[in-house]
C-alpha positions in Angstrom: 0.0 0.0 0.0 1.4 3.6 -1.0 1.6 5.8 2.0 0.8 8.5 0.3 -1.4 10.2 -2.8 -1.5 13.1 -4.6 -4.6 15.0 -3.9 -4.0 17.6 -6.9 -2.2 20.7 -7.9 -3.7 24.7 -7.1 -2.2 27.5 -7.2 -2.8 29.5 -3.9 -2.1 33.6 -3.7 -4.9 34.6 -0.5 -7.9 32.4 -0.6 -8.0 31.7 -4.6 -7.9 28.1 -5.0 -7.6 26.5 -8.4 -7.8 23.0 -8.4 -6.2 20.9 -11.7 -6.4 17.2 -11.7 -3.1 15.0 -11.4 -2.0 12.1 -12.7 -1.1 9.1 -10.5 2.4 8.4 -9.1 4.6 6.1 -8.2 6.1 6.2 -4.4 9.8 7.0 -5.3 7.7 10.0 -7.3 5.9 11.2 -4.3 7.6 14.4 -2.4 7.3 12.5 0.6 8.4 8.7 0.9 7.9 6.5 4.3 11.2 4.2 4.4 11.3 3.1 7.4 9.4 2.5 11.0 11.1 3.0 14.0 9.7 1.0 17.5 9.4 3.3 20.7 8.2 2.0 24.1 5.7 3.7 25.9 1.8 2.7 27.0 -1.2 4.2 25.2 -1.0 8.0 25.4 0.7 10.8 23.6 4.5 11.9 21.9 5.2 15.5 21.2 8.1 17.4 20.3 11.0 16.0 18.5 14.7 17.4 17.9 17.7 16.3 15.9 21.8 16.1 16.8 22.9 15.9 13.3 26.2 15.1 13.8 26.0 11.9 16.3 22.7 10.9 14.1 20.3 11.1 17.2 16.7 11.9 17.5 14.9 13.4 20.7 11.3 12.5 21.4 9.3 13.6 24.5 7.9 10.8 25.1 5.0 12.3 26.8 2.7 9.3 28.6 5.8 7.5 29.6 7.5 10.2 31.1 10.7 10.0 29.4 12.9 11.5 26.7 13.4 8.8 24.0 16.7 8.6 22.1 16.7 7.0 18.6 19.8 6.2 16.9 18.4 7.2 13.2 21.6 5.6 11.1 20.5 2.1 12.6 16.6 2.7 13.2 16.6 1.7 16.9 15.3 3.0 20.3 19.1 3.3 21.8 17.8 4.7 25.2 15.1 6.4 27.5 15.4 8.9 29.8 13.4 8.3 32.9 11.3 10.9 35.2 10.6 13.0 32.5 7.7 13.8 33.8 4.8 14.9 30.8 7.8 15.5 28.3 6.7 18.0 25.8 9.6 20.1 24.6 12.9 19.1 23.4 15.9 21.4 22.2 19.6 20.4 21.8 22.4 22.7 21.9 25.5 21.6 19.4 27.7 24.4 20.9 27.2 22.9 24.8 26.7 19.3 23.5 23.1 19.7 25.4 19.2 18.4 25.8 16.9 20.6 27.5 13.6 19.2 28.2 10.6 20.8 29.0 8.5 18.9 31.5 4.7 19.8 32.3 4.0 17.5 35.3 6.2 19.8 37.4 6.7 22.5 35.6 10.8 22.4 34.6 13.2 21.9 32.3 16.0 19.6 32.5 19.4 19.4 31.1 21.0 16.2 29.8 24.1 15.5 28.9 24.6 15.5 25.1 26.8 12.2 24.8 25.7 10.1 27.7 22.0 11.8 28.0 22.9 12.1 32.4 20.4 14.7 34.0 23.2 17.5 34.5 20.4 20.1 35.9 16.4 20.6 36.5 15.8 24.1 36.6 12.3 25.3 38.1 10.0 27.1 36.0 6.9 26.9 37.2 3.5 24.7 35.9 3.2 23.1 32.3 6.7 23.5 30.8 6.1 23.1 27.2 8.0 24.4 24.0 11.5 24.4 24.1 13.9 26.2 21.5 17.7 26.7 21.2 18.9 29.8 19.8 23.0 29.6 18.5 22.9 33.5 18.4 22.8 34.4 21.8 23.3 30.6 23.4 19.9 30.8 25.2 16.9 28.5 25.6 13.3 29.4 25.6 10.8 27.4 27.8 6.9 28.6 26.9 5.2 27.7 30.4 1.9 28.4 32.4 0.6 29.3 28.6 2.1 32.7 29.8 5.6 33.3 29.9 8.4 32.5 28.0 11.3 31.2 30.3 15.1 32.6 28.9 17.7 29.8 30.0 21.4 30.5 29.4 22.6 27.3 27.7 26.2 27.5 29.1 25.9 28.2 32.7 22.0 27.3 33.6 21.1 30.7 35.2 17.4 32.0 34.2 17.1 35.3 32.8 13.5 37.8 33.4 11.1 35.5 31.8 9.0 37.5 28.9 5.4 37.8 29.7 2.9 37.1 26.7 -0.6 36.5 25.4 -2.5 33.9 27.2 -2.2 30.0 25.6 1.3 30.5 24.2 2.2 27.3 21.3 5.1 26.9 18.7 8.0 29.3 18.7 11.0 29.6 16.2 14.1 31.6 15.8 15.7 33.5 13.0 19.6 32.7 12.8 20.6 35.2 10.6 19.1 38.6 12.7 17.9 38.9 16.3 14.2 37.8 15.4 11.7 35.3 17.4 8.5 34.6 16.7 5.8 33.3 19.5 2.5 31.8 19.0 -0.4 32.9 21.2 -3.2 30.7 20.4 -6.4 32.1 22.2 -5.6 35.8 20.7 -4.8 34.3 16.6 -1.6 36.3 16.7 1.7 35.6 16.4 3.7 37.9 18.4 7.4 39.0 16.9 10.1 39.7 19.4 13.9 41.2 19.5 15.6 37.9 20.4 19.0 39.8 21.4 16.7 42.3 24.2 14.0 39.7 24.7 11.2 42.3 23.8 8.0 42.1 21.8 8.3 44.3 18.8 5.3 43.1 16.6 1.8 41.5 17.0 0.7 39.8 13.7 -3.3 38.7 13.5 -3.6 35.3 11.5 -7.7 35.9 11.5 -9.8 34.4 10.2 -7.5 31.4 10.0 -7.4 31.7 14.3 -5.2 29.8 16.6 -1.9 29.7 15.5 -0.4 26.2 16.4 2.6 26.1 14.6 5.5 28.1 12.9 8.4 27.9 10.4 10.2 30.8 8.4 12.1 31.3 5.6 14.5 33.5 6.5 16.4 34.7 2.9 12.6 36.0 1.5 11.3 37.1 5.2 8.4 34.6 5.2 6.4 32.8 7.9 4.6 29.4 7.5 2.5 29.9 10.4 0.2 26.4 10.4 -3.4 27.4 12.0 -6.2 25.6 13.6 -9.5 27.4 13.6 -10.1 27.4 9.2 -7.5 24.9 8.7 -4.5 26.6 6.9 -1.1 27.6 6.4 -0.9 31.8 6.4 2.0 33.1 5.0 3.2 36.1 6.4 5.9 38.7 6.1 8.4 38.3 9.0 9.0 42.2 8.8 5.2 43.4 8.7 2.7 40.5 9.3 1.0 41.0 5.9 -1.0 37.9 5.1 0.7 36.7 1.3 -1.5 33.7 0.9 -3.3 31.0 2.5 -3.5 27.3 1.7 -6.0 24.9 3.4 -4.7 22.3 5.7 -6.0 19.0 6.8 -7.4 19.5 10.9 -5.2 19.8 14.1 -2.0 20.7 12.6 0.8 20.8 14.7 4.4 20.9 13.4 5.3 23.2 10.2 9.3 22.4 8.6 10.2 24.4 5.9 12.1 22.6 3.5 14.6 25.4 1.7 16.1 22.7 -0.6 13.3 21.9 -2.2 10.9 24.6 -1.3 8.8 23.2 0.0 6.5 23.1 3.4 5.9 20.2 5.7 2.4 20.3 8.0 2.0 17.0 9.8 -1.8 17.4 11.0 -3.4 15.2 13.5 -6.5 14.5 11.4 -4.0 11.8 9.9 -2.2 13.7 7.2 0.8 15.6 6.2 0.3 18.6 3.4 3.0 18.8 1.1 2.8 22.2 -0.5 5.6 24.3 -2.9 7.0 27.7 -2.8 6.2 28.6 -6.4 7.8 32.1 -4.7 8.0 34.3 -1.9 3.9 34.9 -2.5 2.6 32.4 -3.9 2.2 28.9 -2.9 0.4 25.2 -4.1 -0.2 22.4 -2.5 1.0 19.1 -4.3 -0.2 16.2 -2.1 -1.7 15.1 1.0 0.4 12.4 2.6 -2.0 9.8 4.4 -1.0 9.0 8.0 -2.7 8.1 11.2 -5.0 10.4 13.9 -3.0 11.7 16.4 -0.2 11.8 14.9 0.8 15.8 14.8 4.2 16.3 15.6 7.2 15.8 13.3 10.7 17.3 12.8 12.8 17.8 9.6 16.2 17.0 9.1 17.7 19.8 6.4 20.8 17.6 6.3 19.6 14.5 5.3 16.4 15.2 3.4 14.5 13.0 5.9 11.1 14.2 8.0 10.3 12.1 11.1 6.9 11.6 12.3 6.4 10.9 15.9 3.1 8.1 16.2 1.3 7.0 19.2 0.3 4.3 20.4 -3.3 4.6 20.0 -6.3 2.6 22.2 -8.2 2.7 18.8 -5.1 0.9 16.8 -5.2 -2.4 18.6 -2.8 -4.0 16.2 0.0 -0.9 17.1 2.3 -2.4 20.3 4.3 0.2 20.4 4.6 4.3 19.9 6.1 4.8 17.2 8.5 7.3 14.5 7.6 6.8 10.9 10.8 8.1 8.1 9.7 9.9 5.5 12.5 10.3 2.6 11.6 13.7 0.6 11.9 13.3 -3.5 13.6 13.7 -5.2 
């Protein structure tokens, strides 16, 4: 069986949809190929966010109903280890430059740090409830922690010490960092905006509205053409906005309950893994306009992915699912993009 199909060509600029018919495909043909399935364990219950160490070939799940951090070993497609009293792990970052893993934790509220070679707990620093989305940012060698929906935690990734944490827009989501210029961009999900901050001062410089598209869940930019793949819940859809001004460029629907967004610079394209059971493949015709080129069938619940740049390959993080009897295990499904 093909794990995937195209579901047809349009050309998106706004809400103008087009659709053309396309002809079918063969799997190596797809954008988006599954290669391989990789076994996690864990009971029935949830995964979230996912992070990659390139250079030592590792994968980080938050393995979030078993409490643990799960580390895959992607070059042999193998659970190598789990990382116990993780308690609700949500968020994962690493940090190449301090060879560490910071996980955020939401049963008490903290993020730990692991050792990047032998994945020891080095530190838990206190945040305080629900510690959720975790990012690195090489720039300025901090880490952001969203938590109690509210406030964004600033971690210094060398020596542990928390900086004032930044206050924002209730029900805070996805957050990504610009590498090229000081620029952050936050997620607040109850308000539909996605708020743009000075990542060197840690202040909010720009509030975008994603309306009528509403709760923004997920985020990825393309830095060179100041873009923003902002993946939203409400009218299923990816906005694209400028990074500079929050003008809305285009919109593309979405399958449901998207949750990760990967921008693919390569091959231009965008990556939505949606919990409705579906990843949207869509290309960057340009900076403003924007077609989707096929729907990649998955499973429900499975929301959360991560793209390697590097290698080309997208990982899917899977449950283990009361409604799949047949699944033992959680699992990560490999998707090889084409060509």
């Amino acid at each position: 069986m093909r794990a995937s199909h195209r579901t047809g060509i349009a050309t998106v600029t706004l809400a103008v949809t087009i659709p053309l018919l396309a002809a079918p495909v063969r799997a190596a043909d797809e954008p988006l190929e599954k290669i391989q399935t990789i076994a996690l364990k864990g009971p029935v219950g949830g995964l979230d966010h996912l992070a990659i160490d390139s250079a030592r070939g590792r994968l980080f799940v938050a393995n979030t109903s078993n409490n643990t951090l799960d580390v895959v070993d992607v070059k042999a497609g193998m659970l190598l280890k789990q990382v116990p009293d993780q308690g609700r792990a949500r968020g994962v970052a690493y940090s190449p430059e301090a060879d560490r893993v910071f996980v955020g934790c939401g049963t008490d509220g903290v993020c730990s740090v692991l050792d990047g070679k032998t994945y020891d707990i080095l530190k838990v620093i206190p945040l305080g409830t629900d510690a959720d989305n975790v990012r690195y940012n090489p720039r300025t060698r901090r880490i952001y922690v969203v938590h109690a929906d509210t406030e964004l935690s600033v971690i210094d990734a060398e020596d542990y010490k928390l900086r004032s944490p930044i206050a924002l827009p209730n029900s805070l989501g996805a957050l990504q960092l610009e590498v090229g210029r000081p620029r952050m961009y936050v997620n607040a999900k109850a308000e539909g905006v996605v708020m743009a901050l000075d990542s060197e001062n840690d202040r909010v410089i720009g509030r975008y509205e994603v309306a009528p598209s509403g709760v923004p869940a997920a985020v990825a930019i393309d830095e060179p053409n100041h873009r923003l793949f902002v993946g939203c819940r409400r009218e299923p859809s990816l906005v694209v906005m400028d990074s500079d001004t929050g003008k809305v460029v285009a919109r593309v629907p979405l399958p449901g309950d998207v949750d990760d967004v990967s921008f693919d610079a390569k091959r231009r394209r965008i990556y939505a893994s949606c919990g409705d059971g579906a990843i949207a493949v869509i290309r960057q015709v340009d900076a403003d306009r924007y077609e989707p080129v096929a729907t990649v069938t998955t499973v429900k619940g499975a929301r959360t992915s991560v793209l390697d740049p590097q290698s080309g390959r997208l990982y899917l993080a899977v449950p283990r699912r009361s409604e799949r009897p047949g699944q033992e295990n959680p699992e990560v499904w490999v998707y090889r993009a084409n060509p």
